[in-house]
C-alpha positions as CSV (number, residue, x, y, z in Angstrom):
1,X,17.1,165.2,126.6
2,X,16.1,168.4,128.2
3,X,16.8,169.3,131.3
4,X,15.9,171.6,133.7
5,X,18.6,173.9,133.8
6,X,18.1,174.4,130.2
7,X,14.7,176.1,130.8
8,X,15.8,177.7,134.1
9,X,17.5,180.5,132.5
10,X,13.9,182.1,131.0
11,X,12.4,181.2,134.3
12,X,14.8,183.3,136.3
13,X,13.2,186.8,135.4
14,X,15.1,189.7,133.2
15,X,18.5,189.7,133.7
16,X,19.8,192.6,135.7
17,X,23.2,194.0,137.2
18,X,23.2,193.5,141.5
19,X,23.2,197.2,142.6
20,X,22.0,198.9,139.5
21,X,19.4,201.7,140.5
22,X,16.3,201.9,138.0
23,X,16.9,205.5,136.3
24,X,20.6,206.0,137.1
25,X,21.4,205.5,133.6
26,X,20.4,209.6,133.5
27,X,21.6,210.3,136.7
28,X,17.8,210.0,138.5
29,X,17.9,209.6,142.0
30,X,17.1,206.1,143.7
31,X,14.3,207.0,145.8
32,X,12.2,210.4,146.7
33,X,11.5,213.3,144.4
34,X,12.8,212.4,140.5
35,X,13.3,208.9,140.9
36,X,11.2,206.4,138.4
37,X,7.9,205.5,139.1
38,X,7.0,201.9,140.5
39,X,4.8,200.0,137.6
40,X,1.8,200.0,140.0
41,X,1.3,203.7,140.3
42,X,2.1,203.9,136.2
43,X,-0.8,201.5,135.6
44,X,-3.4,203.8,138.3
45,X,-2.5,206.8,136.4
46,X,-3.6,205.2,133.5
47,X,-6.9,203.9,134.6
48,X,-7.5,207.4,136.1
49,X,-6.7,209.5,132.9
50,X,-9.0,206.3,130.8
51,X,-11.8,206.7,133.4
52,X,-11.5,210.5,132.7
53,X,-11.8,210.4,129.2
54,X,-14.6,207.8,129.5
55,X,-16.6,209.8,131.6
56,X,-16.0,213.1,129.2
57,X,-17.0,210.9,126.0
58,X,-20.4,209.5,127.8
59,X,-21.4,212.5,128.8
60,X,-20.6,214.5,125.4
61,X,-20.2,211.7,122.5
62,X,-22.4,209.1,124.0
63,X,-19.2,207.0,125.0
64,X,-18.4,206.3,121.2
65,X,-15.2,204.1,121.8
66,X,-13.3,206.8,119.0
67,X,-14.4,209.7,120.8
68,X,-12.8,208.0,123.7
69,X,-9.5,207.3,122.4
70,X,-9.2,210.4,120.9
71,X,-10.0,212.7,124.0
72,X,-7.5,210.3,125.8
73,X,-4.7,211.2,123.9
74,X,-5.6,214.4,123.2
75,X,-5.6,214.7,127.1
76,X,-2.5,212.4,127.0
77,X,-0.5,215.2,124.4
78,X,-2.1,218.6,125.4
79,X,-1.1,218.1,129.7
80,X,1.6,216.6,129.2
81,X,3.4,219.1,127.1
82,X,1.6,222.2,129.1
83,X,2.1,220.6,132.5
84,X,4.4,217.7,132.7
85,X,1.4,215.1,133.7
86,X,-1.9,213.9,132.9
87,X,-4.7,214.6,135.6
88,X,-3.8,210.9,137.1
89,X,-0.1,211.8,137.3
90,X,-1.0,214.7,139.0
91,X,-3.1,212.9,141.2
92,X,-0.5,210.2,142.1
93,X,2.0,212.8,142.3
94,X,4.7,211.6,139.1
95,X,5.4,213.8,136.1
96,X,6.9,213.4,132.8
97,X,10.3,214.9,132.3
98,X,12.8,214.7,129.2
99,X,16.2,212.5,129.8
100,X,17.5,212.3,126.6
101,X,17.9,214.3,123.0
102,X,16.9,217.8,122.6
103,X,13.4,217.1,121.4
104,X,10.6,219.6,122.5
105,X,8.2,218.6,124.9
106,X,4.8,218.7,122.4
107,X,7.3,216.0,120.0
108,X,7.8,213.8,123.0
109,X,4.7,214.1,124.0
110,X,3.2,213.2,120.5
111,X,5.4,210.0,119.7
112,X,5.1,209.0,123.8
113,X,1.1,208.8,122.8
114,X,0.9,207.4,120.1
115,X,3.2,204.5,120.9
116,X,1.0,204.1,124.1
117,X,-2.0,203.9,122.0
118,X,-0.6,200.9,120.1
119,X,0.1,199.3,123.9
120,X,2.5,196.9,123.0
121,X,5.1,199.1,123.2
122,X,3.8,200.2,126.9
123,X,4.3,196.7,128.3
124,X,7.7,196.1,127.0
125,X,10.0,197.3,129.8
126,X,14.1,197.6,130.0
127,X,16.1,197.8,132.9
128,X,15.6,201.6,134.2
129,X,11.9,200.8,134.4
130,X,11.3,203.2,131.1
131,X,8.9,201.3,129.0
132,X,9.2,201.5,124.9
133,X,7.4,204.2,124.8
134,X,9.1,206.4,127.4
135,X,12.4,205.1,125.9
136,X,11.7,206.4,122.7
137,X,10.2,209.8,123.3
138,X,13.1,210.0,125.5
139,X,11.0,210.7,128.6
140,X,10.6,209.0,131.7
141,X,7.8,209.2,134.7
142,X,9.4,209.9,137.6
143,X,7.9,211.0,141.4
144,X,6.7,214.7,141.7
């Protein structure tokens, strides 16, 4: 027979380490300027940055869904590797910066996008708060 502290171990949450910091696996700080980003302002840069490219499509490609996607990560590839952040980064104050490899900024940048674009990758999340996508462009969004 089952029992309940059989299923309790899934319905603990992600395992974690007592006093590990999120991001001080690259030597980020734990709070203020270039420490991770919560989840919650991740997500409103992301509805900012959609909204943006929603507006830009209705008004010039009569919001075809394509044209949408594509000025998105256009927008997603082009600010980021000019400027560090999308216009909704900006806005919430976080930036993108490189923590690992030697990769330049437009490759991160490009593999960071397109890995976004497939989502799943954006909601699976380790321990440093670095989504799959961030963890394998090597980037991570941190507080401006």
């Amino acid at each position: 027979m089952i029992e309940r502290k059989d299923l309790g171990s899934w319905m603990d949450g992600a395992p974690s380490e007592a006093g590990h910091v999120p991001g001080s696996t690259w030597g980020l700080p734990a709070d203020g300027p270039g420490a991770v980003a919560a989840a919650g302002r991740r997500f409103a840069t992301l509805l900012v940055d959609w909204a943006l490219a929603s507006v830009v499509s209705a008004l010039v490609f009569d919001y075809e869904s394509v044209a949408t996607l594509v000025l998105f990560a256009t927008m997603n590839v082009l600010l980021i590797t000019v400027f560090g952040a999308t216009p909704g980064q900006f806005l919430l104050r976080l930036r993108v910066t490189p923590v690992s490899g030697r990769s330049p900024m437009v490759l991160r940048a490009l593999i960071r996008t397109l890995l976004l674009l497939l989502v799943l990758p954006a909601v699976i999340w380790n321990r440093d708060r670095q989504p799959l996508h961030d963890a394998v462009a090597g980037t991570a969004v941190v507080r401006a």
